[in-house]
MIVO-129992 format. One record per residue (C-alpha): residue number from 0; residue in one letter; chain; x, y, z. Coordinates in nm, 3 decimals. Each point is the difference from the previous one (the first is absolute). Layout:
BEGIN
num  residuo  cadena  px  py  pz
NUM  a  A  X  Y  Z .
...
//
This chain:
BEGIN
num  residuo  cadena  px  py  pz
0  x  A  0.000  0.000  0.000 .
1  x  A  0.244  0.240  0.091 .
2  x  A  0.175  -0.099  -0.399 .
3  x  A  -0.323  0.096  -0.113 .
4  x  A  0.007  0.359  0.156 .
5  x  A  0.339  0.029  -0.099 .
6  x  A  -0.077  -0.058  -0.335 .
7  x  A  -0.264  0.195  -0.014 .
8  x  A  0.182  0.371  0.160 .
9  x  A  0.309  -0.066  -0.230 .
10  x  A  -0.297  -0.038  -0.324 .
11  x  A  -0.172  0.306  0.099 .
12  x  A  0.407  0.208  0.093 .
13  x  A  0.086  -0.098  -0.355 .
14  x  A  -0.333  -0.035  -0.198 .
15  x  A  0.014  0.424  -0.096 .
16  x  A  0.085  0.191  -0.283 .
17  x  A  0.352  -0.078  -0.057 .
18  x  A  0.230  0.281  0.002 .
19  x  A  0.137  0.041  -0.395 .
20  x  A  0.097  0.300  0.018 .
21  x  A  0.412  -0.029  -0.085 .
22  x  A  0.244  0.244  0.228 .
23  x  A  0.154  0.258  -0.235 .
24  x  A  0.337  -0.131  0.015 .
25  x  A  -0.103  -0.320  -0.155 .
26  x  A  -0.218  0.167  -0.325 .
27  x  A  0.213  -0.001  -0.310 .
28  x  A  0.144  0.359  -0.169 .
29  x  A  -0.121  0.004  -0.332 .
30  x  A  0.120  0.330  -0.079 .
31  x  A  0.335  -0.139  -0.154 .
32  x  A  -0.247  -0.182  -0.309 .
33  x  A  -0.218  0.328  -0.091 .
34  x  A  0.169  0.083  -0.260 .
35  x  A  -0.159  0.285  -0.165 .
36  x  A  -0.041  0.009  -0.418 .
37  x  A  0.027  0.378  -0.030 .
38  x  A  0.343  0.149  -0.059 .
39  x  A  0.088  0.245  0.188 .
40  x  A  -0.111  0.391  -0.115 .
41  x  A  0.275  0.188  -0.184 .
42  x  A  0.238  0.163  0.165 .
43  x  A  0.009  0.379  -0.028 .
44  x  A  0.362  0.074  -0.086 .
45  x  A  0.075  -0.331  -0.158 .
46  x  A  0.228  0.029  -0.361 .
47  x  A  -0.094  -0.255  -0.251 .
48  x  A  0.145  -0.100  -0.347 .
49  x  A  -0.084  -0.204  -0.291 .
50  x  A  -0.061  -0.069  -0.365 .
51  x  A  -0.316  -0.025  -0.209 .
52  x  A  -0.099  -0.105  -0.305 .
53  x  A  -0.320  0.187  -0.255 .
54  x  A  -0.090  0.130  -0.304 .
55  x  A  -0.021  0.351  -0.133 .
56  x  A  -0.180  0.151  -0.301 .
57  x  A  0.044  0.341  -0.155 .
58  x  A  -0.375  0.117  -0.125 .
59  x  A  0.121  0.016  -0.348 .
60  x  A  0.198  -0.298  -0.034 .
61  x  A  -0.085  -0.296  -0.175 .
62  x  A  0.050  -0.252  0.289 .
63  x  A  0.101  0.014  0.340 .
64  x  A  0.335  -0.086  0.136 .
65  x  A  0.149  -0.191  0.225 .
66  x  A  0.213  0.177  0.337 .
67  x  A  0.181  -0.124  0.281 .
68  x  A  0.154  0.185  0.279 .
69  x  A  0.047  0.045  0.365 .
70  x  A  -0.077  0.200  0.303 .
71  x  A  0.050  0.155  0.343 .
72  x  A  -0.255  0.131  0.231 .
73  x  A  -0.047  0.125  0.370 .
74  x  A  -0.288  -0.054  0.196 .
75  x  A  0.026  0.356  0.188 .
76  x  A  -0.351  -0.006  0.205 .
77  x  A  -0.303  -0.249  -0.028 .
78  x  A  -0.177  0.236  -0.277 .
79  x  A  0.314  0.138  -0.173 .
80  x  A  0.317  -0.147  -0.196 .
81  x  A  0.225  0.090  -0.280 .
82  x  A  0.078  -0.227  -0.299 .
83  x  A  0.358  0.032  -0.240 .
84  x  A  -0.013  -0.243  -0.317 .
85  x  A  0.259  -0.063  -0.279 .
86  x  A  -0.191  -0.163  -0.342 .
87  x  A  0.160  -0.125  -0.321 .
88  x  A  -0.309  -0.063  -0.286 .
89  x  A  -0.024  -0.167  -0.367 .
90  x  A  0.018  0.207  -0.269 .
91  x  A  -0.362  0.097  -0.122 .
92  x  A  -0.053  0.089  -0.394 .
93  x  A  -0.267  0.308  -0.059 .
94  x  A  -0.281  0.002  -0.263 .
95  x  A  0.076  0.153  -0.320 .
96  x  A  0.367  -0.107  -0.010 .
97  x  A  0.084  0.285  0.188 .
98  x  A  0.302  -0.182  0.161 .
99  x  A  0.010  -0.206  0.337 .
100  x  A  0.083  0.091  0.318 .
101  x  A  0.232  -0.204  0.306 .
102  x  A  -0.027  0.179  0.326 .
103  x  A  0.206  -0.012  0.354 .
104  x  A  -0.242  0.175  0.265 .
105  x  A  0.065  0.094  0.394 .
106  x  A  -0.256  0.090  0.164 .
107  x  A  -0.046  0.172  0.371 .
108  x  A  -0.384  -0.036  0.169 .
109  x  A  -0.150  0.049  0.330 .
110  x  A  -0.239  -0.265  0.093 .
111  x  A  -0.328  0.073  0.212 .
112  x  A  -0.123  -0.338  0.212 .
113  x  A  -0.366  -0.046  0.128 .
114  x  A  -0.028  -0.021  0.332 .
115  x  A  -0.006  -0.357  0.090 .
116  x  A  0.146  -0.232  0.184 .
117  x  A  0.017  -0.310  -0.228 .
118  x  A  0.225  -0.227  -0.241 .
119  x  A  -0.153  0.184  -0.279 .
120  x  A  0.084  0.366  -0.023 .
121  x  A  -0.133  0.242  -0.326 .
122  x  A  0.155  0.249  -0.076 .
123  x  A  -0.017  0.320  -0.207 .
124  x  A  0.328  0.129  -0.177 .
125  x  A  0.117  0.324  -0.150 .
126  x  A  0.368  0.112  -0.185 .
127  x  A  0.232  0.122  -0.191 .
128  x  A  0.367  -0.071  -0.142 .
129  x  A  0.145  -0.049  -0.322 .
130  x  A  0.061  -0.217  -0.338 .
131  x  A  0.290  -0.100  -0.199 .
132  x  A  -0.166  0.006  -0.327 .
133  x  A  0.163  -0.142  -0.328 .
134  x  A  -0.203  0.072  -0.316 .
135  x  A  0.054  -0.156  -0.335 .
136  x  A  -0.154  0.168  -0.272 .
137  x  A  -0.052  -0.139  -0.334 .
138  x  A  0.198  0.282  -0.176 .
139  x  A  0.270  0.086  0.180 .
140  x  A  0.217  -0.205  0.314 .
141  x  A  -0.074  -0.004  0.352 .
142  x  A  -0.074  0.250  0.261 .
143  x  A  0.087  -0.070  0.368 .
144  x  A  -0.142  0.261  0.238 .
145  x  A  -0.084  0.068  0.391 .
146  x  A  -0.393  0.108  0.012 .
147  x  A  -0.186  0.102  0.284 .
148  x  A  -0.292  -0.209  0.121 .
149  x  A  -0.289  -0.011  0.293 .
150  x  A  -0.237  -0.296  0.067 .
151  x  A  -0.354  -0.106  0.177 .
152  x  A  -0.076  -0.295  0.149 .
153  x  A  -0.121  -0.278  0.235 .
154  x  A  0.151  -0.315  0.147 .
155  x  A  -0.064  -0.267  0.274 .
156  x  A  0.292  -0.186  0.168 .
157  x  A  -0.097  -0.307  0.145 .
158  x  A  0.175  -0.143  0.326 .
159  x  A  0.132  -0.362  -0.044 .
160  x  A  0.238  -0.023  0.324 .
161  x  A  0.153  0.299  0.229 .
162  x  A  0.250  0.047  -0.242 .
163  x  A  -0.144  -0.038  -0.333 .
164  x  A  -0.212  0.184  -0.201 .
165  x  A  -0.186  -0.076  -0.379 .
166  x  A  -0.102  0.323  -0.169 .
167  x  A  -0.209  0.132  -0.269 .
168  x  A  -0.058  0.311  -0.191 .
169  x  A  -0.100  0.174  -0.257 .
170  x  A  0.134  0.363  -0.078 .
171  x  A  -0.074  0.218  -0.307 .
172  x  A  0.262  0.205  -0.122 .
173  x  A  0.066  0.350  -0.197 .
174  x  A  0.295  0.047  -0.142 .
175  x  A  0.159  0.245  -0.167 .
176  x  A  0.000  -0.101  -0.370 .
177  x  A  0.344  -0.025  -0.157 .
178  x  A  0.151  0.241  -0.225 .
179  x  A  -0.109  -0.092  -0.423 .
180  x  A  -0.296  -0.190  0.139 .
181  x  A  -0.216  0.090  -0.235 .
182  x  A  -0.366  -0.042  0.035 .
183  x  A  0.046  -0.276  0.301 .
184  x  A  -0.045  0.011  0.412 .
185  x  A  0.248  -0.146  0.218 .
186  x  A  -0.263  -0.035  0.261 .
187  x  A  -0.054  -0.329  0.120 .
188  x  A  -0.183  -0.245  0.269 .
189  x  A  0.217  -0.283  0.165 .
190  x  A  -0.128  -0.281  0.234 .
191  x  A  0.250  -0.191  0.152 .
192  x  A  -0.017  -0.294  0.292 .
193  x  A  0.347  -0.028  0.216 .
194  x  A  0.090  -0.170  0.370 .
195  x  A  0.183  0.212  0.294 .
196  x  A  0.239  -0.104  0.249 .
197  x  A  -0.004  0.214  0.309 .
198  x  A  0.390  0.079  0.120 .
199  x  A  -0.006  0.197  0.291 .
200  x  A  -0.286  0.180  0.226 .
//
């Protein structure tokens, strides 16, 4: 009998709710595995280079041409950076066999960023700089000459990791026409697609 009540007091000690609840020395740290997908923002300061690759048509030439070049730019504040680029183009033939045309531009722009905090950053764009222009007329030999230019534009660079960056614009660009030009523009509209490497902050 006295088993029985025994028994029956340790049942009724141990029968609760047992206790689950884990101390906090023995729950496991996960925050070593969240590992977000997001690279970080730009930084503001940072100095990037790299190359690019596009195509570029004068408005009066028969066919675009090819360009390839490369590029340095600053982030200098979250909305604001500045942009140097160095291209080399085809050469382009005109309509009316007015000669063709093989230009080496460098171009200077400030870029205006949207205010957001994301991988994917637009941008607005706006220049000026310079062409080495060589002409070939049909009548006469070639012309090289330095001509003044300014360009529009827009862009979006694209974050793939905290130190590199896949851009795209598209800028249209006045030029001064070259001297014997006859009755052609040197104005033109280039698209090109190029990947950044970030150096230093």
């Amino acid at each position: 009998m006295i088993a029985v009540v025994l028994a029956l007091g340790l049942a009724v000690g141990g029968g609760g709710r047992p206790d689950t609840d884990l101390p906090r020395s023995l729950s496991v740290d996960e925050t070593p595995y969240l590992v977000s997908a997001v690279p970080a923002p730009v930084d503001e300061g940072s100095f990037w280079v790299g190359g690019h690759l596009g195509l570029a048509g004068a408005y009066d030439a028969d066919g675009p041409a090819f360009l390839i070049g490369g590029n340095a730019r600053i982030h200098i504040l979250p909305w604001l950076g500045v942009d140097g680029s160095l291209d080399f183009t085809t050469r382009q033939t005109f309509d009316h066999n007015t000669g063709d045309i093989f230009q080496v531009p460098f171009e200077f722009a400030a870029m205006f960023f949207l205010p957001i905090d994301e991988p994917v950053r637009p941008y607005g764009m706006a220049g000026l700089g310079w062409t080495i222009t060589k002409f070939s007329p049909p009548t006469h030999g070639s012309e090289t000459d330095l001509n003044l230019l300014f360009f529009l534009g827009f862009g979006v660079e694209f974050q793939l990791q905290d130190n590199i960056l896949l851009d795209a614009n598209l800028r249209f660009v006045f030029a001064q026409d070259p001297p014997h030009a006859g009755d052609f523009g040197a104005d033109w509209i280039q698209f090109s697609v190029g990947i950044m490497f970030k150096l230093s902050k």
